[in-house]
SENUPA-98978 format. One line per field, with one value per residue (C-alpha): residue in one letter; x, y, z. Coordinates in nm, 2 decimals, padded with zeros to 4 digits. Example, Ala and Ser with C-alpha at 12.3 -4.5 7.8 and 13.67 -1.06 7.14 Angstrom:
BEGIN
aa <- (a,s)
u <- (01.23,01.37)
v <- (-00.45,-00.11)
w <- (00.78,00.71)
//
This chain:
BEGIN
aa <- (x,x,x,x,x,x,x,x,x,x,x,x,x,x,x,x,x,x,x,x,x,x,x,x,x,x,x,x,x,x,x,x,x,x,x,x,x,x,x,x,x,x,x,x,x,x,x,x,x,x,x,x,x,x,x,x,x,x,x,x,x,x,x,x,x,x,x,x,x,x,x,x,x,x,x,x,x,x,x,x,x,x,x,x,x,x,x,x,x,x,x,x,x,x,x,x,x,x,x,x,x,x,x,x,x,x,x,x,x,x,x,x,x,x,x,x,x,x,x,x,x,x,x,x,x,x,x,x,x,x,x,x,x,x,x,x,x,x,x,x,x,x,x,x,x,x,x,x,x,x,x,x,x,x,x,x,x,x,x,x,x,x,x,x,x,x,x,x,x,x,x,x,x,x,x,x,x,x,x,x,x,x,x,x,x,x,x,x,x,x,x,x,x,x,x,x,x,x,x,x,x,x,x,x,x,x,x,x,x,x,x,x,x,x,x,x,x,x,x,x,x,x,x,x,x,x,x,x,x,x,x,x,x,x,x,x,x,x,x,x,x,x,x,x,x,x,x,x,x,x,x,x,x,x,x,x,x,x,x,x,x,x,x,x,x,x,x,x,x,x,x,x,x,x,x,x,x,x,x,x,x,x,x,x,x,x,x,x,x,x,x,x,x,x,x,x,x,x,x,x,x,x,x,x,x,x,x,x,x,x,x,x,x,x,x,x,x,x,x,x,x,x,x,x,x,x,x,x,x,x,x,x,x,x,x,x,x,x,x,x,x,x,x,x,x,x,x,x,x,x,x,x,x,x,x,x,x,x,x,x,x,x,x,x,x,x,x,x,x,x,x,x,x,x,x,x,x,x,x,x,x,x,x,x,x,x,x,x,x,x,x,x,x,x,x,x,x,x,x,x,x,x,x,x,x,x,x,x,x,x,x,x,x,x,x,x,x,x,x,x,x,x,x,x,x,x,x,x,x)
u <- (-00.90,-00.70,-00.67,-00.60,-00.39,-00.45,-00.11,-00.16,-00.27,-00.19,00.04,00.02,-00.05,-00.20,-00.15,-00.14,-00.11,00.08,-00.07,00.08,00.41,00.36,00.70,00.63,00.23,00.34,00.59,00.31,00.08,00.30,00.52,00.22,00.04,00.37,00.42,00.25,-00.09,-00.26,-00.13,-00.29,-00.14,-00.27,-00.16,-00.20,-00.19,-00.54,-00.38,-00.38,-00.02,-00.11,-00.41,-00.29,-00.04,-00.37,-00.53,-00.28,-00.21,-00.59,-00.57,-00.28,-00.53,-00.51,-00.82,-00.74,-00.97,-01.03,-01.13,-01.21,-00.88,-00.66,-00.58,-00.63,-00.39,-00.46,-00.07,-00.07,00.34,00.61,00.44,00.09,00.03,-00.19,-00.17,-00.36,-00.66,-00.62,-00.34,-00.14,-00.19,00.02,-00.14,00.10,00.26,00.70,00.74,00.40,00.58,00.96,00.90,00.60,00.81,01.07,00.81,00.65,01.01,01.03,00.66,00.59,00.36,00.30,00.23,00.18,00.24,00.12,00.08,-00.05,00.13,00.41,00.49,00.52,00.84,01.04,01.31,01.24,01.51,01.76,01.51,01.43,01.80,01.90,01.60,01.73,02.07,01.88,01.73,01.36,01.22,01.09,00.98,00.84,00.90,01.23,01.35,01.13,01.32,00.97,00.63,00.43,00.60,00.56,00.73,00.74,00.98,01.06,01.42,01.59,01.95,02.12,02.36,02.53,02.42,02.66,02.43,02.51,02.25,02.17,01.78,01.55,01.28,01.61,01.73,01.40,01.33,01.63,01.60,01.23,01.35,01.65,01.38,01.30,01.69,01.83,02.13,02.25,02.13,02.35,02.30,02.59,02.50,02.72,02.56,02.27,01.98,01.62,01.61,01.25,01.26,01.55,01.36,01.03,01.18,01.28,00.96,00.82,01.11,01.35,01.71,01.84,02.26,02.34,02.65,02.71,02.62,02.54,02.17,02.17,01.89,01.90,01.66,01.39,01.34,00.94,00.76,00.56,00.23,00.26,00.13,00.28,00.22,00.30,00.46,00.35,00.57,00.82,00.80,00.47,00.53,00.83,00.55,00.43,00.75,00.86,00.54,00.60,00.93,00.89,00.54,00.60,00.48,00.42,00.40,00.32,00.35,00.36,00.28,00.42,00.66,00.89,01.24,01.44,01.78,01.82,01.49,01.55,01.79,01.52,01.61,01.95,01.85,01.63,01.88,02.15,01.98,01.90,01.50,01.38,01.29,01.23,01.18,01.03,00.86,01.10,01.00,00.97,00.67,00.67,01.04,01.09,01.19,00.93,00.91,00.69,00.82,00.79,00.86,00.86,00.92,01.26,01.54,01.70,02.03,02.15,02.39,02.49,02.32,02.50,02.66,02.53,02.24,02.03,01.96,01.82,01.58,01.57,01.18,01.19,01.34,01.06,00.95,01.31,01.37,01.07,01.28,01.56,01.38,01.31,01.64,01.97,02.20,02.24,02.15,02.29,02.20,02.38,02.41,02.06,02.03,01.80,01.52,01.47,01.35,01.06,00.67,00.85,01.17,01.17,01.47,01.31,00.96,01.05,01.29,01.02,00.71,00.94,01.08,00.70,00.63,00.92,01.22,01.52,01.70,01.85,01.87,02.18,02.27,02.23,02.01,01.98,02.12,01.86,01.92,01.78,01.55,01.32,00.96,00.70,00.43,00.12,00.02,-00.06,00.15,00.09,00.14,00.24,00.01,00.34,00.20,00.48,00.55,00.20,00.20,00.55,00.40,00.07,00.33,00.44,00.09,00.13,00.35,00.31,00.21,-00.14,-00.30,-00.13,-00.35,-00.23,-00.34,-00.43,-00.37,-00.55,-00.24,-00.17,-00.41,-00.12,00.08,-00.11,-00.51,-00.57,-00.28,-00.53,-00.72,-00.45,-00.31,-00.64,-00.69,-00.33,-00.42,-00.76,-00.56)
v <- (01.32,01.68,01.87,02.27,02.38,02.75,02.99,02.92,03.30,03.33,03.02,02.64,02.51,02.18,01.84,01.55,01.20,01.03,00.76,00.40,00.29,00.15,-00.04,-00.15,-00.23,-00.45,-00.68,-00.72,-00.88,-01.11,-01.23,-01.27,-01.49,-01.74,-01.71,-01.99,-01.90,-01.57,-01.21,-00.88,-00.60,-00.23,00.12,-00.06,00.19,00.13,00.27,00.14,-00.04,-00.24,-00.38,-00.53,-00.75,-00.84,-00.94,-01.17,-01.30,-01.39,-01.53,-01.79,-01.92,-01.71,-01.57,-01.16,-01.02,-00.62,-00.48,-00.10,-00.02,-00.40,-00.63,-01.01,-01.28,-01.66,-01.75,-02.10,-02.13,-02.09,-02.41,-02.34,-02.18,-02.28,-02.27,-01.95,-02.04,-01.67,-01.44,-01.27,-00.87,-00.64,-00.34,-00.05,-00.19,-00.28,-00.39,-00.67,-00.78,-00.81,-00.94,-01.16,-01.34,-01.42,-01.63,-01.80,-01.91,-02.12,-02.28,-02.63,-02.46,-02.24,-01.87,-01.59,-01.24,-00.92,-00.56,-00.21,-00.05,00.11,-00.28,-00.32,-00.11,-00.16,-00.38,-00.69,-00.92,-00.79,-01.01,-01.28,-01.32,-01.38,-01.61,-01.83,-01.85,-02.01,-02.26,-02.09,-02.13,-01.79,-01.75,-01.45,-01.12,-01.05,-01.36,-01.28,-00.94,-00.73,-00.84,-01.05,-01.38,-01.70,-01.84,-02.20,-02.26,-02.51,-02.73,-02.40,-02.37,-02.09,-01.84,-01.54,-01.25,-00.93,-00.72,-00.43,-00.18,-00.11,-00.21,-00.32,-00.48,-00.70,-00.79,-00.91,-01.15,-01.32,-01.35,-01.45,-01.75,-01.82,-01.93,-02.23,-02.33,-02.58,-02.34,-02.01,-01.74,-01.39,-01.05,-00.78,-00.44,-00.15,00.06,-00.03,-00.03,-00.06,-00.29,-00.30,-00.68,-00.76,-00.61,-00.75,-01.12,-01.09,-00.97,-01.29,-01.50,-01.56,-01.53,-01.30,-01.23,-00.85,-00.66,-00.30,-00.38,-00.80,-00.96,-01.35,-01.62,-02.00,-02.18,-02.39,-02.12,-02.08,-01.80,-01.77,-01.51,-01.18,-00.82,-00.60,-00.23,00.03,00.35,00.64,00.66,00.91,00.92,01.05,01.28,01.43,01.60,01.80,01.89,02.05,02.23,02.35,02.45,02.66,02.81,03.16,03.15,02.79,02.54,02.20,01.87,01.55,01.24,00.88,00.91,00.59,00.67,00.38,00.49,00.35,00.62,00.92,01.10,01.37,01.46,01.48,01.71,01.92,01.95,02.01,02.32,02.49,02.40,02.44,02.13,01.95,01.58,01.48,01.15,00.89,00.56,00.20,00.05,-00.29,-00.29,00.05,00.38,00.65,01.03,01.34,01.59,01.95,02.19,02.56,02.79,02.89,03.02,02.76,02.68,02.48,02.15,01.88,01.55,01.22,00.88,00.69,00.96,00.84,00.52,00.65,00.95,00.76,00.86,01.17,01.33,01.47,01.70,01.75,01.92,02.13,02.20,02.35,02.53,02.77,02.75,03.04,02.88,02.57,02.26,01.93,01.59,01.30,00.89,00.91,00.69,00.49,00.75,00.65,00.34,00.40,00.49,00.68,00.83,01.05,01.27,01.39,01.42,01.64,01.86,01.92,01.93,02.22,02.42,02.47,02.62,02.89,02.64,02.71,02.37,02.13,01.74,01.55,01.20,01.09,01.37,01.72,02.07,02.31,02.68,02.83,03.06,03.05,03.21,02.94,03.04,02.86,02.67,02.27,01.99,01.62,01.37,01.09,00.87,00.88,00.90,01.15,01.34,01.45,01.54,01.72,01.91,01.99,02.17,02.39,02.51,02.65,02.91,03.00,03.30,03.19,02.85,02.52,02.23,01.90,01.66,01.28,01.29,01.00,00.82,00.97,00.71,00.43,00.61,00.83,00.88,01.14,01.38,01.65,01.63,01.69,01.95,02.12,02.07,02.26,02.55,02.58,02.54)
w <- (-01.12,-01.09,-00.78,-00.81,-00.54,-00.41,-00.31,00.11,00.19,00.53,00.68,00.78,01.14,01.31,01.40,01.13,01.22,00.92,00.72,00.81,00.63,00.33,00.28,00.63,00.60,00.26,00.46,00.72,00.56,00.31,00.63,00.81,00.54,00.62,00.94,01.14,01.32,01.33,01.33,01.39,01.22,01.34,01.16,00.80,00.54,00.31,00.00,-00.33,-00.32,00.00,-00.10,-00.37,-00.18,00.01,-00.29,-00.41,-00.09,-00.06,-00.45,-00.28,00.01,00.27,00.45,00.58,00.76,00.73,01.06,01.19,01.30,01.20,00.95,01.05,00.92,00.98,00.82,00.70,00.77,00.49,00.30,00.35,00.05,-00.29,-00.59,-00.77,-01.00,-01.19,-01.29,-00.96,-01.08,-00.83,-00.99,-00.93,-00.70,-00.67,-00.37,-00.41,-00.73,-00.61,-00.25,-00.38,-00.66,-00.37,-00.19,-00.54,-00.58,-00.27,-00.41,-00.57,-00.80,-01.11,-01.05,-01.36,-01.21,-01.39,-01.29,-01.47,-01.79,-01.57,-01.37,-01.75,-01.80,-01.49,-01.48,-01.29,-01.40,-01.08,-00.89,-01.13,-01.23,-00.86,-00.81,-01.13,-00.99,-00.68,-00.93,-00.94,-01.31,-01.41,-01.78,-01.91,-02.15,-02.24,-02.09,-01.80,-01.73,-01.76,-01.65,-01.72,-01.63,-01.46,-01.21,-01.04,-00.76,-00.55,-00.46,-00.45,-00.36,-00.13,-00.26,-00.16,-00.43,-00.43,-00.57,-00.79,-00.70,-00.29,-00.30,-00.04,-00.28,-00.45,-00.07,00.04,-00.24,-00.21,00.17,00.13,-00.10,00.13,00.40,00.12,00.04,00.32,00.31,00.43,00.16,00.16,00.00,-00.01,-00.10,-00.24,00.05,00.32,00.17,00.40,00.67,00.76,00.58,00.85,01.17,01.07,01.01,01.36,01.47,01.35,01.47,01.23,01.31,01.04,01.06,01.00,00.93,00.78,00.40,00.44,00.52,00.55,00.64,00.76,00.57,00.69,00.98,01.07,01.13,01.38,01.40,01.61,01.61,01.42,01.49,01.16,01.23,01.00,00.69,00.71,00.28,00.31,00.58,00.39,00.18,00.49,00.60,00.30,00.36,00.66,00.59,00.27,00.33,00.57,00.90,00.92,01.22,01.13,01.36,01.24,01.48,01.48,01.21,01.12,01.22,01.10,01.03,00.66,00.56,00.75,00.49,00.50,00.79,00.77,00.42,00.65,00.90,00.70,00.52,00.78,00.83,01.19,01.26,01.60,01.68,02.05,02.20,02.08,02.11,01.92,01.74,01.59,01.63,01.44,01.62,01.58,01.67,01.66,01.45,01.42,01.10,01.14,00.85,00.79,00.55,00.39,00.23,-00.07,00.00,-00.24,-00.19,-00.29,-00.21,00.09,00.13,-00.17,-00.08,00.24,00.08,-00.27,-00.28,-00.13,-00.41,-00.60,-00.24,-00.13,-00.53,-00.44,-00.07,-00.30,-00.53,-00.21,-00.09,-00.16,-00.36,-00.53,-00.46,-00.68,-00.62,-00.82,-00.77,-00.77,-01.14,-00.95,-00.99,-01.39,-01.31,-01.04,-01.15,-01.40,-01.48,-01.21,-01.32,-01.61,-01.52,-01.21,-01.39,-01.68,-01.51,-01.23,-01.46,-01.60,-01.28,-01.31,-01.13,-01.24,-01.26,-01.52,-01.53,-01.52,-01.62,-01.28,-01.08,-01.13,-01.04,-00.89,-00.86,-00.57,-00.48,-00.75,-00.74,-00.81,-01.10,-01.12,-01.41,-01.50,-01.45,-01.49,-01.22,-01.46,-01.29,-00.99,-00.64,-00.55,-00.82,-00.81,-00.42,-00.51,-00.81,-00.51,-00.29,-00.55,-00.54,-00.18,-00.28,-00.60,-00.73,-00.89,-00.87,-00.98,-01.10,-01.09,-01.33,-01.29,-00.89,-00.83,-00.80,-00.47,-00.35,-00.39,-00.08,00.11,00.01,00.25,00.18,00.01,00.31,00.57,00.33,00.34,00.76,00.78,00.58,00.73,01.05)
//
């Protein structure tokens, strides 16, 4: 599918409420398919990522229930799971795949995970190596560091990993086979990387010991079923805020956004160049602060975005290099080698698919150098089949100085499947 997106003639103004987390709605449903007893999880986001953790969590025995507004989970505890008569396929989906093998590790059972041609190419071997030192057998290409592979856990062992790279997916896994070790099981990061795995555990229970960049987990701990309530995801509404902030005249507020403090780089970004940007109606749901946020048009400056701020706006970068494109000066963003290993190599495919549209930027070994304020021309550009690089490529369309069509956006679905709609509610607005 491609979407052409018009230059906004007159301004952008409403009321969205954001789509449910999806790094949050993910961990609901796998925790919840351990925990003991029956959860109800409201605010899960239906997109294309999340459904496939349901999917495989169904293939492994457990019955989920899809209501109007909820997601019904009758958990069968941390050993209640079965063994899966067909191939595990996580579809597009990272998070399924990393978080998923660190539960089949803790199983007494054989498990074959697959995903789509881009699960192909990403490196999953800095979860299946940890998972090996814990004494999970996982087999698979390239000595199981790329999809597919199998995996059959069971008698694991705890360790304390010191990882090299700051990642929530890595964390999680080895947490989520910590529960199965009769040991304590520790991962240090070089900086603090999510914590929704953390904060959810303890939403179900679990007694999870926290300092500034160390995680740990008892094993043997139960979970027991709750309701878990998902804030909007503040990825998603990063897209709208770069919106409102680059398109004149615009007024755009953005309800129930997730406001835990390891994702909200954004708004430090925002802040920090100048957007006007107000944030009311602070509160908690499911254990994770949440705000309203307002985004009025303003000028903006350039900064330099690096070191601990990556890891906590890692996939905002495709919008927030759209955000400097419109701002005086120039903005660089480096330690951000993380980006070539997501749906795609997200360096180069937002450099080259920008600088089609008129940006003036280069790429750099480990982010990119963008020099605003550059006029936006239309034009096509290709998605890669990567949810956000196609909603990033969508907002260049809202300025620009003749239509921009967006090719094979149907991978927008994975993250937020109603963004084109909201987008088009805020202009009509």
């Amino acid at each position: 599918m491609n979407e052409v997106v018009k230059p906004v003639e007159k301004k952008l103004k409403g009321t969205v409420t954001i789509p449910g987390d999806k790094s949050i709605s993910h961990r609901a449903v796998l925790f919840a398919s351990l925990a003991e007893g029956e959860s109800i999880i409201t605010g899960f986001l239906r997109g294309d990522d999340c459904l496939s953790t349901i999917a495989c969590m169904r293939k492994l025995g457990i019955q989920i229930d899809e209501e109007d507004d909820r997601i019904v989970v009758k958990g069968k505890g941390l050993n209640g799971l079965t063994e899966p008569s067909e191939v595990l396929d996580v579809g597009n989906s990272g998070t399924t795949i990393r978080l998923l093998s660190g539960v089949l590790a803790g199983q007494n059972f054989s498990s074959v995970v697959v995903g789509d041609d881009s699960i192909a190419k990403r490196p999953m071997g800095r979860v299946t190596g940890p998972l090996k030192m814990m004494n999970a057998s996982v087999d698979g290409r390239k000595n199981a560091e790329y999809t597919p592979f199998q995996l059959r856990g069971g008698n694991l062992k705890g360790i304390h990993y010191i990882s090299p790279v700051a990642s929530a997916q890595v964390k999680s896994a080895i947490l989520l086979a910590g529960l199965y070790t009769p040991e304590e099981t520790k991962v240090t990061e070089p900086s603090k990387s999510r914590d929704h795995t953390e904060r959810m555990l303890e939403s179900f229970g679990v007694d999870v010991s926290v300092t500034d960049y160390s995680a740990a987990v008892k094993g043997g701990q139960q979970l027991k079923g709750t309701s878990i309530e998902v804030p909007g995801d503040i990825s998603s509404a990063t897209f709208l805020l770069v919106a409102g902030a680059i398109v004149p005249g615009s007024e755009i507020t953005l309800e129930n956004v997730g406001m835990n403090p390891t994702r909200t780089g954004i708004i430090d970004v925002l802040h920090r160049m100048g957007a006007d940007l107000s944030i009311d109606n602070e509160r908690k749901l499911g254990g994770e602060p949440t705000a309203d946020l307002t985004i009025r048009y303003s000028n903006l400056s350039a900064m330099t975005i690096d070191g601990d701020l990556i890891p906590r706006l890692i996939d905002e970068i495709p919008a927030i290099a759209v955000l400097a494109s419109q701002a005086q000066g120039t903005t660089v963003i480096r330690d951000a080698q993380e980006l070539k290993v997501k749906e795609t190599n997200r360096i180069d495919t937002v450099v080259q698919q920008l600088v089609k549209l008129g940006v003036d930027m280069e790429a750099t070994e480990d982010g990119m150098i963008i020099h605003g304020k550059s006029t936006i021309q239309g034009g096509t550009v290709q998605s890669y089949h990567d949810h956000r690089i196609g909603m990033a490529m969508a907002l260049c369309g809202l300025i620009a100085s003749s239509p921009v069509r967006v090719e094979d956006t149907d991978a927008i679905a994975v993250s937020y499947p109603t963004f084109f709609q909201d987008l088009n509610t805020l202009t009509e607005g």
